[in-house]
C-alpha positions in Angstrom: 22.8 -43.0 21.3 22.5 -39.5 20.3 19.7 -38.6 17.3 20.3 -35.9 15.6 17.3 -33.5 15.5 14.6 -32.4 12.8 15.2 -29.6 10.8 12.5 -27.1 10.7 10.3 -28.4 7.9 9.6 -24.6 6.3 13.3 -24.1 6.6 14.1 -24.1 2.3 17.4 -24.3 0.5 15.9 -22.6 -2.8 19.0 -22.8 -5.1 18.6 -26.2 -4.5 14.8 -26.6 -4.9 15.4 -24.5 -8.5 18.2 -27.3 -9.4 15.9 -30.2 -8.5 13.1 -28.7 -10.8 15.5 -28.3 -13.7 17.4 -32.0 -13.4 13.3 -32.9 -13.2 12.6 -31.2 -16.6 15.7 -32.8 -18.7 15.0 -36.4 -17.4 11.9 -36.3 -18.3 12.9 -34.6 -21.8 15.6 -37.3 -21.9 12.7 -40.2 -21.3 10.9 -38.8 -24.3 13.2 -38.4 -26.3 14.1 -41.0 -29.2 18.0 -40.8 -29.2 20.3 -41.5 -27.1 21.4 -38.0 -25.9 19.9 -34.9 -25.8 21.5 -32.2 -28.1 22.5 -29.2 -26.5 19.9 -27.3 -28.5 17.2 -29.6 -26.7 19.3 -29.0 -23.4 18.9 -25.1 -24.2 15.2 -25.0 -25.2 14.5 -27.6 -22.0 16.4 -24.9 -19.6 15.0 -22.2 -21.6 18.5 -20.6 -21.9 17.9 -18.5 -24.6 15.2 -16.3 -22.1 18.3 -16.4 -19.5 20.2 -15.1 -22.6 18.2 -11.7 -22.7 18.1 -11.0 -19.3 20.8 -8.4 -18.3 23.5 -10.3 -16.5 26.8 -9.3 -14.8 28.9 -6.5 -16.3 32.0 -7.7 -17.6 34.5 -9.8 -15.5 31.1 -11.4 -13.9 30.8 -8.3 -11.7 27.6 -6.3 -10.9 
């Protein structure tokens, strides 16, 4: 039987680590929260989209 072997542990997919961190944040908004849904105004002010808002993005047409 063949194992497979061990990544290198300091390897780090950070897209994925950033992802994680935000799915953390809005389930633990969602646990404290007294509905049953988040609004997307909670959603926003969770992901703090509004700062993402004023940062200068793409040009138009999504290019740089």
């Amino acid at each position: 039987m063949h194992v497979a072997g061990h990544r290198n542990p300091t390897v780090q997919d950070h897209v994925a680590l950033v992802e994680i961190d935000l799915t953390g944040e809005l389930m633990i908004a969602a646990a404290a929260a007294g509905e049953d849904r988040l609004s997307s105004d909670r959603i926003d002010e969770v992901l703090d989209v509004d700062a993402d808002r004023a940062r200068p993005g793409p040009g138009p047409g999504g290019l740089t």
